[in-house]
C-alpha positions in Angstrom: 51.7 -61.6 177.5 51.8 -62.3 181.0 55.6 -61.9 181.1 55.6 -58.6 179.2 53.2 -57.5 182.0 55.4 -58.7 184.9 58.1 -56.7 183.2 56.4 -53.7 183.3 55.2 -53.8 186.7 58.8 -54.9 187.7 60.4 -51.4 186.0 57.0 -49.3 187.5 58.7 -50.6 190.9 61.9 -49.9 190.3 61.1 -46.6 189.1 58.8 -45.8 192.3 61.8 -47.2 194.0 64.0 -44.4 192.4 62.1 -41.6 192.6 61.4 -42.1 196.7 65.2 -42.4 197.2 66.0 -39.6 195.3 63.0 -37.7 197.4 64.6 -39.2 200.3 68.0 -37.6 199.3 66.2 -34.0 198.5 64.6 -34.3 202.4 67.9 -35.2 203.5 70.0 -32.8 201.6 67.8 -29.7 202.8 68.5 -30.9 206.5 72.3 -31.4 206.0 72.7 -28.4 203.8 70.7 -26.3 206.6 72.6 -27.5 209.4 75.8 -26.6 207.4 74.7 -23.3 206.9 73.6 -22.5 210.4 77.1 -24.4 211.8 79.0 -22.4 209.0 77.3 -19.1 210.4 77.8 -20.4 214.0 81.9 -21.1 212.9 81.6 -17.9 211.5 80.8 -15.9 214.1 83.0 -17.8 216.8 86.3 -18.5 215.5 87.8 -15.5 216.8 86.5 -14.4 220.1 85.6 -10.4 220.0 87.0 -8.9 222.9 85.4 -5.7 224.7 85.7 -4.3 227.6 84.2 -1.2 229.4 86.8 2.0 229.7 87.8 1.9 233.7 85.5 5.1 235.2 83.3 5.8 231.6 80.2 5.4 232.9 78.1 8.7 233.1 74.7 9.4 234.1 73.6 12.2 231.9 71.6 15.5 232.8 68.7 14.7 230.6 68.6 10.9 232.0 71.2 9.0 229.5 73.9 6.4 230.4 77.1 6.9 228.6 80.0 4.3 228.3 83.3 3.5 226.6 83.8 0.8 225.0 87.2 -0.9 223.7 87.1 -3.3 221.4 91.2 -4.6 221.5 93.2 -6.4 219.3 91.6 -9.6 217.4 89.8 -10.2 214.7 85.9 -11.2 214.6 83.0 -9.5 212.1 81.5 -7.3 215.3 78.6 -5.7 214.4 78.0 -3.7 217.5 77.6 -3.9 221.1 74.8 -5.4 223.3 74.9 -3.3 226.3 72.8 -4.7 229.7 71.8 -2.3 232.6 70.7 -3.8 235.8 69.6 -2.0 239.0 69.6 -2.8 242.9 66.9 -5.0 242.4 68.0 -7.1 240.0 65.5 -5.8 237.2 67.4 -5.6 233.9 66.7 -4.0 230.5 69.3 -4.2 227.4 70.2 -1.8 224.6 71.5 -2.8 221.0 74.4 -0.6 219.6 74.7 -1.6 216.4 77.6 0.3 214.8 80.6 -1.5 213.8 84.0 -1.2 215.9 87.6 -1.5 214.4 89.9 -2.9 216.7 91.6 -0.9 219.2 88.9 1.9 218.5 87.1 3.3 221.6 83.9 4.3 221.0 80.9 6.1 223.2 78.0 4.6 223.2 74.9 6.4 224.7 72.1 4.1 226.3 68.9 6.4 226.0 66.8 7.7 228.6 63.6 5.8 227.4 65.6 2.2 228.1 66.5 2.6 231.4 63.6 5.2 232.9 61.8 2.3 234.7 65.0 1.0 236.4 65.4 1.8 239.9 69.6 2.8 241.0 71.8 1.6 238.2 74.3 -0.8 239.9 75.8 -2.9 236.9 76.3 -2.7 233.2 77.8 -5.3 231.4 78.3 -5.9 227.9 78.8 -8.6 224.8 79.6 -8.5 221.2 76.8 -8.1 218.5 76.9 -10.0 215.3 74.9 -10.6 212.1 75.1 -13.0 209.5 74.8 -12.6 205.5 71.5 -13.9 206.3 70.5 -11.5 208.7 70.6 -13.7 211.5 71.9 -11.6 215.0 74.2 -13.7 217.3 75.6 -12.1 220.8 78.9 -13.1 222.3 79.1 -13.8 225.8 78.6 -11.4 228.8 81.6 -11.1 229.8 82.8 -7.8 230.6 81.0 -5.4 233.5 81.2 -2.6 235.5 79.8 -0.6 238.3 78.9 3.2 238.9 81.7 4.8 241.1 82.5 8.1 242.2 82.1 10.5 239.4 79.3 8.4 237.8 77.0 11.8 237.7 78.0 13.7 234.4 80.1 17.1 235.4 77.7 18.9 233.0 77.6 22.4 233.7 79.8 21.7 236.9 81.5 25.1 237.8 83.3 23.9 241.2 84.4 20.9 242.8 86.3 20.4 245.5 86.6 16.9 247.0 89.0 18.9 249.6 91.5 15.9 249.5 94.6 18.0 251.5 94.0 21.2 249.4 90.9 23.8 248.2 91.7 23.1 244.7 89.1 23.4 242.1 88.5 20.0 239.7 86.2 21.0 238.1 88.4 22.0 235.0 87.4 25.7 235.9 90.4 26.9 237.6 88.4 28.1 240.8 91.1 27.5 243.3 89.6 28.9 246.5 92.1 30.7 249.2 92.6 30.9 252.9 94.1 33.3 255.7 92.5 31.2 258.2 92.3 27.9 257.0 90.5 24.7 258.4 92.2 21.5 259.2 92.9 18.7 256.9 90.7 15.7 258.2 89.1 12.6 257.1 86.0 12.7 255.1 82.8 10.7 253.5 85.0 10.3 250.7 88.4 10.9 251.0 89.7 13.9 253.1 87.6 16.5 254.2 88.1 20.4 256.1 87.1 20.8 259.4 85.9 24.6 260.3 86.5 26.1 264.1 83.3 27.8 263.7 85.7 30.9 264.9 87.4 32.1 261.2 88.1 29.6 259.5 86.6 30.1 255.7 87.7 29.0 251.8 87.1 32.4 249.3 86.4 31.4 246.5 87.7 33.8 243.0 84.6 36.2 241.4 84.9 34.6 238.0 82.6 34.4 235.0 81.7 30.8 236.0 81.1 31.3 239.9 79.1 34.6 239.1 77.1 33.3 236.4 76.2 30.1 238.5 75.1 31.6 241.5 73.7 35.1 241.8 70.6 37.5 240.9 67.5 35.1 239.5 70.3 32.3 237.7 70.2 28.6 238.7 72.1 26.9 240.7 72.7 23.5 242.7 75.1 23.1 245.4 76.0 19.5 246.8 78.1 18.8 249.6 78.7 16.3 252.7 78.4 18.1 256.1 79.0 16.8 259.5 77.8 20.0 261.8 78.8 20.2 265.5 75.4 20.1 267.5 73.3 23.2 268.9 75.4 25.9 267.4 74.4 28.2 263.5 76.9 26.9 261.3 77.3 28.3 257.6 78.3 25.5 255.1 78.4 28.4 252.1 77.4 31.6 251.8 77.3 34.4 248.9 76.9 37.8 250.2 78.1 41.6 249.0 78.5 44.6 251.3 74.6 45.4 252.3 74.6 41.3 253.2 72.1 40.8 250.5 72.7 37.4 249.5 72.3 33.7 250.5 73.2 31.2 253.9 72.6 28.0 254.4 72.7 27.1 257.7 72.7 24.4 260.8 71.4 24.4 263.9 70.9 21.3 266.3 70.5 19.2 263.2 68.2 21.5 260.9 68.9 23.3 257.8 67.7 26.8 257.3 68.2 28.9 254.3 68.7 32.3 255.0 67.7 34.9 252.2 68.0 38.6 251.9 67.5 40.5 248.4 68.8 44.1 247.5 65.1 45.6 248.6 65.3 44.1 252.3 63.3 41.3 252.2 64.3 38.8 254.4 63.9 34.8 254.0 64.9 32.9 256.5 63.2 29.2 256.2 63.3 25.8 258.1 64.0 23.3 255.1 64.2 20.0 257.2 66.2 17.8 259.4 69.2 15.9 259.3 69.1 12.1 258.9 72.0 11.8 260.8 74.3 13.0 263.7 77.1 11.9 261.5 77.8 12.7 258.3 74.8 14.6 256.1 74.7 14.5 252.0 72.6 18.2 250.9 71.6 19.6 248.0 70.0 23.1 247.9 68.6 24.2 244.2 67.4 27.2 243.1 65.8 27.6 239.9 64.8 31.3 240.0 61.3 31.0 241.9 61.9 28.5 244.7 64.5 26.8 246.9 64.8 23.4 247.1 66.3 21.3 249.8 67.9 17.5 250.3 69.2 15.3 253.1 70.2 12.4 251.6 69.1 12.2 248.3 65.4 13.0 250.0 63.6 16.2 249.0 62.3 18.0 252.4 61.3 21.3 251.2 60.5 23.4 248.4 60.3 27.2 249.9 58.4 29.9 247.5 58.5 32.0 246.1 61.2 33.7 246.3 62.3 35.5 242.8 64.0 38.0 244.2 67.1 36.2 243.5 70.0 35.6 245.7 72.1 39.5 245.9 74.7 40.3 243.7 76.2 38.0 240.7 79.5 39.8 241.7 80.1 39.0 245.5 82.1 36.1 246.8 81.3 32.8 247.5 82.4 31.9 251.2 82.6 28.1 251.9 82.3 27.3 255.6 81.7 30.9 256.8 79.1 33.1 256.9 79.2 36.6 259.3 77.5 35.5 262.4 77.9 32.3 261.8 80.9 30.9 260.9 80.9 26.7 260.2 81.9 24.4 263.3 82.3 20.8 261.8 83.3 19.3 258.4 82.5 19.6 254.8 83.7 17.5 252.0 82.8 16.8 248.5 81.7 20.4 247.5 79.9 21.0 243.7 78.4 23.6 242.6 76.5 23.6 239.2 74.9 26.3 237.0 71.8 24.6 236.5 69.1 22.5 238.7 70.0 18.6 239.2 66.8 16.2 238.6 66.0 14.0 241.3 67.7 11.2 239.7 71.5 13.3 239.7 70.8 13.7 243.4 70.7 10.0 244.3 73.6 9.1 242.6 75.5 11.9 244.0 74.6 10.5 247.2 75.1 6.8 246.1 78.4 7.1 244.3 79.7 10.4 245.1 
């Protein structure tokens, strides 16, 4: 009897013996198989190396406060499920978008960082990039950041841009508008903020610019405008960076004297404006904006707003007169200009910076 029981107890331990291997196999086989997985993912997603890379000059900043790139994905193969895109300003602060829309190779694609993500950055100096991945399982993985850029001239969309000349040896429009200004007396070919520049004689020198439905349309009766250019004025002496005037001079000026700008107004019915808008930063050269959005003027010296004069919704003469750059009667431009734009709307704030910034 006592063997029969030593038997049994001897197969009860065997069995318990069994049954915590076999438990001990389970615990070991969920690790093993887990670990396989994730390394199978991990093999998965970084066997082929996805490469991107940002089209040279594609970064925009966009009227209504997006960042638009291009991205290439070239030749390779890889399961890319989109594109993480990081934007970091001066200060290092840094915020980061997910794109995630799959890219063929070789296809360029736009991507479009919203307003909302980057609104509490300060200047935008760097966006890189890196690929976007996910799993069967769900799981996202990112590649490496490997691939950046910087805003350069041009970063400011040309939305709505109706002239620009970066007067680089000619008067040439780039703008895509065709509004090639002329010259009888033209200025002299000199070196600029950016590039070449014209220097006026402040005698007769002046660029005419063509009466076309873009230039009319843009600046003229109650419409909205910008214009942004570099000026380096000759001290104590009225100088006329543009002007638009018909034959009763109604019409707009906006002029220098001894390192002030003045906008000079005068509507159809005589009324007369004639405004101090602020001073000039420097004795160098001087980045101004002057916007109009139908009520009030607006005026900046590098990228600072000095003035907002109104009201004044008398407008700014006749849609159909000429615009006049570096002339005005009375008081014709003596120093440079470079980098001239005009638009047919109101830049924001931000637009202004980075034309300063970047050009």
């Amino acid at each position: 009897m006592l063997k029969n029981k030593r038997g049994i107890s001897e197969v009860i331990v065997t069995v318990l013996i069994l049954l915590l291997i076999i438990a001990a196999i389970s615990i070991l086989w969920v690790v093993i198989s887990g670990f396989l997985k994730s390394s199978s993912e991990t093999i998965s997603l970084g066997v082929n190396t996805i490469n991107l890379e940002i089209v040279d000059n594609s970064l925009k900043y966009k009227s209504n406060g997006d960042l638009e790139l291009r991205v290439k994905r070239n030749s390779g193969e890889g399961n890319l499920s989109g594109v993480k895109v990081l934007v970091e300003d001066e200060s290092g602060q840094q915020v980061s978008y997910d794109y995630l829309q799959s890219i063929g190779e070789l296809e360029t694609r736009n991507i479009l960082v919203p307003e909302s993500t980057i609104s509490s950055l300060g200047t935008i100096s760097k966006v890189s990039i890196a690929s976007v991945v996910i799993s069967g399982s769900g799981k996202k993985s990112y590649g490496a950041t490997n691939e950046e850029a910087s805003p350069t001239k041009g970063f400011v969309s040309s939305n709505d841009l109706v002239l620009y000349m970066p007067f680089d040896g000619d008067a040439k429009d780039y703008s895509g508008n065709g509004n090639d200004g002329t010259c009888t007396s033209c200025p002299t070919a000199t070196s600029g903020k950016i590039g070449g520049a014209y220097q006026f004689n402040g005698l007769t020198n002046k660029i005419d610019l063509p009466n076309t439905p873009t230039l009319s349309s843009a600046i003229g009766g109650t419409n909205q405008w910008s214009v942004a250019y570099w000026g380096n004025y000759k001290p104590s002496v009225y100088s006329s960076s543009f002007s638009k005037r018909d034959t009763g001079a109604a019409g707009i000026s906006v002029l220098d004297s001894n390192g002030r700008i003045y906008i000079n107004a005068n509507s159809n019915i005589n009324d007369t404006l004639k405004t101090f808008g602020g001073n000039l930063s420097n004795t160098g050269w001087n980045h101004i904006v002057i916007s109009y959005n139908g009520v009030a003027f607006n005026i900046y010296i590098n990228s600072v707003k000095k003035s907002t004069i109104s009201p004044w919704t008398y407008g700014v003469g006749n849609p159909s007169a000429n615009i006049a750059i570096g002339f005005s009667p009375g008081a014709p431009m003596n120093g440079s200009l470079d980098e001239v734009r005009i638009y047919n709307r109101v830049l924001t704030d931000k637009e202004i910076m980075y034309l300063y910034k970047y050009g």
